[in-house]
Structure formats: C-alpha cells, structure tokens
C-alpha positions as CSV (number, residue, x, y, z in Angstrom):
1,X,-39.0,8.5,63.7
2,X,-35.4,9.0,64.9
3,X,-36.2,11.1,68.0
4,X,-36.7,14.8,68.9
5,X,-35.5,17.3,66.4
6,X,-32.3,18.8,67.4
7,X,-31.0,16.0,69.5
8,X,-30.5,13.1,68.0
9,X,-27.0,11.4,67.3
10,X,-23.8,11.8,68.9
11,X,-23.3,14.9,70.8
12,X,-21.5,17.6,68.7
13,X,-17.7,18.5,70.1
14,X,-16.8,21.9,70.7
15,X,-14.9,23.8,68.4
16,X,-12.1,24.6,70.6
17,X,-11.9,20.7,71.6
18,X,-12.3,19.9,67.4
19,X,-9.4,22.4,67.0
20,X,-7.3,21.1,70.2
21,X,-7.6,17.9,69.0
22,X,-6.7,18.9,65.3
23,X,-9.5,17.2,63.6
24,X,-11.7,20.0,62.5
25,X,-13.5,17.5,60.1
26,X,-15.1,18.6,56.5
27,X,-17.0,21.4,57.8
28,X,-16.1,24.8,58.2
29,X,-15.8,25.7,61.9
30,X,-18.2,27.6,63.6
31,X,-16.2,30.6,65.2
32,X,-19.6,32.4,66.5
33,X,-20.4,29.4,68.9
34,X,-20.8,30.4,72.6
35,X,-18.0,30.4,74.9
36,X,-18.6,29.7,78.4
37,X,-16.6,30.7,80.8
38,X,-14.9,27.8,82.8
39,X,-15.2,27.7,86.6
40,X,-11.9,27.6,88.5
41,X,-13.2,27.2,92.5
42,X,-16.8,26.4,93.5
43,X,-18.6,25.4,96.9
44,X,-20.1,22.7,97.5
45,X,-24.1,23.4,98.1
46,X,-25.1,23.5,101.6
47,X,-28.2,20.9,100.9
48,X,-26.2,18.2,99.7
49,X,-25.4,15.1,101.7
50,X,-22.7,13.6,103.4
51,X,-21.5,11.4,99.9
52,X,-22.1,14.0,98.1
53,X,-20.3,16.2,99.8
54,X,-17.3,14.2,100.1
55,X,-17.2,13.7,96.2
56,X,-17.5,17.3,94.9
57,X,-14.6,18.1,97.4
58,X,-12.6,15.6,95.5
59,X,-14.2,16.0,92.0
60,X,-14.7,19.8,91.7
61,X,-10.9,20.6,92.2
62,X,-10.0,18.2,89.9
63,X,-12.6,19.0,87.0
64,X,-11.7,22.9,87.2
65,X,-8.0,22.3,87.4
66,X,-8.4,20.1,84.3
67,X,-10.6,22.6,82.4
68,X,-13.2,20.5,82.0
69,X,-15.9,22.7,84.1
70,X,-18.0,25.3,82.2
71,X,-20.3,27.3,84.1
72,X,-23.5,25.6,82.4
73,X,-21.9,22.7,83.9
74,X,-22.5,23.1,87.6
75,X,-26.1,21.7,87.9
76,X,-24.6,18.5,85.9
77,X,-22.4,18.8,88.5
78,X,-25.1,18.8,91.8
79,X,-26.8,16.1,90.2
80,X,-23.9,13.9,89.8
81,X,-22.6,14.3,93.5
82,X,-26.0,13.9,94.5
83,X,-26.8,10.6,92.9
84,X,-24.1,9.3,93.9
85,X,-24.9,10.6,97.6
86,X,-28.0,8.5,96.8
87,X,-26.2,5.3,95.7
88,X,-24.3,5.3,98.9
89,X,-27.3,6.0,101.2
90,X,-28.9,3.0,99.1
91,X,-25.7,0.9,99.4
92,X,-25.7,1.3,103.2
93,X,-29.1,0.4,103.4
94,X,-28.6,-2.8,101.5
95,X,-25.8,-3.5,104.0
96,X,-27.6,-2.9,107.0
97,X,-31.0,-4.7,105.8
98,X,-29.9,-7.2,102.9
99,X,-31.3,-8.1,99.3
100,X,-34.6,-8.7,101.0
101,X,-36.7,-7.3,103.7
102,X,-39.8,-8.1,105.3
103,X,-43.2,-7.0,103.4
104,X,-46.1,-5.8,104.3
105,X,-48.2,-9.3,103.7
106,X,-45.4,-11.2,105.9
107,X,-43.6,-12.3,103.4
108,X,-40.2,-10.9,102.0
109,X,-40.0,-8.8,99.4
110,X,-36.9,-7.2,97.6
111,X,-35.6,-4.9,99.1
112,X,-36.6,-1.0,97.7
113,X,-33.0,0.2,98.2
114,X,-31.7,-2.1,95.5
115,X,-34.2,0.5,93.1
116,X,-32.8,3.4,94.6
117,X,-29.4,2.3,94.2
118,X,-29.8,1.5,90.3
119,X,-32.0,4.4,89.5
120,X,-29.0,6.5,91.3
121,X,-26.1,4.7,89.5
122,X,-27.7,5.1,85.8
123,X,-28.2,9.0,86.7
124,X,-24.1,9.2,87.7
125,X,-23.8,7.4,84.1
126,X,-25.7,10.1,82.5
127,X,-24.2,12.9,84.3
128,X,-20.9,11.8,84.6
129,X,-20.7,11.1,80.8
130,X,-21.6,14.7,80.4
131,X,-18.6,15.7,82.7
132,X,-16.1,13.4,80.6
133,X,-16.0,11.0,83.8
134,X,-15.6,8.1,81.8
135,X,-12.9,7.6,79.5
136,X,-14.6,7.7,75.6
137,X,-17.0,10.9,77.3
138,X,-13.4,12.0,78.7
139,X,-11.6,11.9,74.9
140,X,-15.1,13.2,73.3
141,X,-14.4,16.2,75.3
142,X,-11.3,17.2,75.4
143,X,-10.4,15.0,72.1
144,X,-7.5,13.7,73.5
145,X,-5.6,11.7,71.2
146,X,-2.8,9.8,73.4
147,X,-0.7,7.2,71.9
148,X,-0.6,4.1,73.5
149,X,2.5,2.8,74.7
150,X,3.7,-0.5,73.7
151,X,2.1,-3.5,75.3
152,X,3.1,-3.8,78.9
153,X,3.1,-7.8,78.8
154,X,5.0,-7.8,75.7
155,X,8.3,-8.3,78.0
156,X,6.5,-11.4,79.9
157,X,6.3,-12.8,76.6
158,X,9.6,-12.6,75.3
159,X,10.9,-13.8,78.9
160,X,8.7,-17.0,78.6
161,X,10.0,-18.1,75.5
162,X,13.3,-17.7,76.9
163,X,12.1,-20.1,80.1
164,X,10.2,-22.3,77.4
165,X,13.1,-22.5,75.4
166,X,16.2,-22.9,78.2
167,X,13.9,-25.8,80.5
C-alpha cells in the first residue's frame, strides 16, 4: 500500500506558481482552485517564547514581503517559531547541563534535552519545508528558475595555470 489516499507523492504546485514559473506541464490547468489571500503584517502570538518570538519578528516580515504567506499558512507558521523556540530552550539546556546528566539510579544517563532538541529540529524541517525555508521547498513554491552564474572558482583556475606555467 503506497499510503493514505489523497496524499501520497510530491506535493502538487500551485497554479499560479506552475504559471509563474511557465511550466504548466501536460495537464490542463485548474483555474477553479482556491485562492488564498496572502498575509502582508501579522503579530506575533502572545504565548510564544522568547526564541520564538525573536524568529517570527525576523521571519514574518520577510515571508509576507516575499509573498510566500497565505493565510492557511499562519499555524505552519506558530509551529515553526515554536519548535525552534523549543530547540533553543533544549540547546541551552545541553549547554548548561551537558550530553549527560545524573539519573535517577546514580548513574548518568543521556541527557533528555538532546530528545527535545531533535524532536524540535525535525518539526522546523517539516514546517519550514512547508514555508519554502529551504531552498528545493523554496523553488517548489515559488518555481523559481534562476540561472546559475558561471563558476565562481573558474578564475582561480585559470590564474593557477598561469602560476603553474610561469614557476
């Protein structure tokens, strides 16, 4: 069995991001798809922590200024900022305390935070790569096809034949 009917496979693209990114493909577009409205300014939530907070101030701008936040994105959104608020919390707590920590029986044990701080990080994975956070969720959404430029060492080669031949 594949998986649950309905969601299987790679995540379908937008029609607006198929026709940005001129690849409509063999099908006929689907004109009648919903259209959510994008979100240009959005607060923060009042529970969310200190980490948290600090990301979505930086994030949020830039995802709305980008065009990139839908209104059925904003609990993708709180989760994100909040498991990374997590993963910081965790983090610190690994600073402070170290890989291992004393357990119950008087022995050491491995420290819980390093769970906390994994379970946190492949949440950001998930919901970050539904926010295009990452560049191949980044290009999936907003099919962005960018040339790339010519090789940036390709200069540092030509200049070391030069040395390799001149010496």
């Amino acid at each position: 069995m594949a998986g649950v009917a309905g969601r299987s496979g790679r995540r379908l693209k937008p029609v607006a991001k198929k026709q940005l990114a001129g690849n409509p493909g063999k099908r006929k577009l689907n004109k009648d798809e919903p259209d959510f409205d994008l979100v240009t300014n959005i607060e923060c939530p009042e529970w969310m922590g200190v980490y948290g907070a600090q990301l979505w101030a930086t994030g949020a701008p830039e995802l709305c200024r980008e065009k990139v936040l839908a209104a059925t994105d904003i609990q993708n959104l709180e989760v994100y900022c909040a498991a990374y608020d997590q993963f910081r919390m965790a983090s610190d707590e690994i600073t402070k305390n170290g890989i291992v920590v004393p357990g119950a029986q008087g022995g050491v044990v491995k420290n819980p935070a390093l769970t906390a701080r994994n379970e946190a990080a492949r949440q950001m994975a998930t919901y970050g790569g539904m926010l295009g956070l990452d560049p191949s969720s980044l290009q999936r959404l907003t099919g962005a096809t960018k040339k790339r430029d010519e090789n940036p060492f390709s200069g540092l080669l030509q200049c070391g034949r030069a040395i390799a031949i001149a010496g």
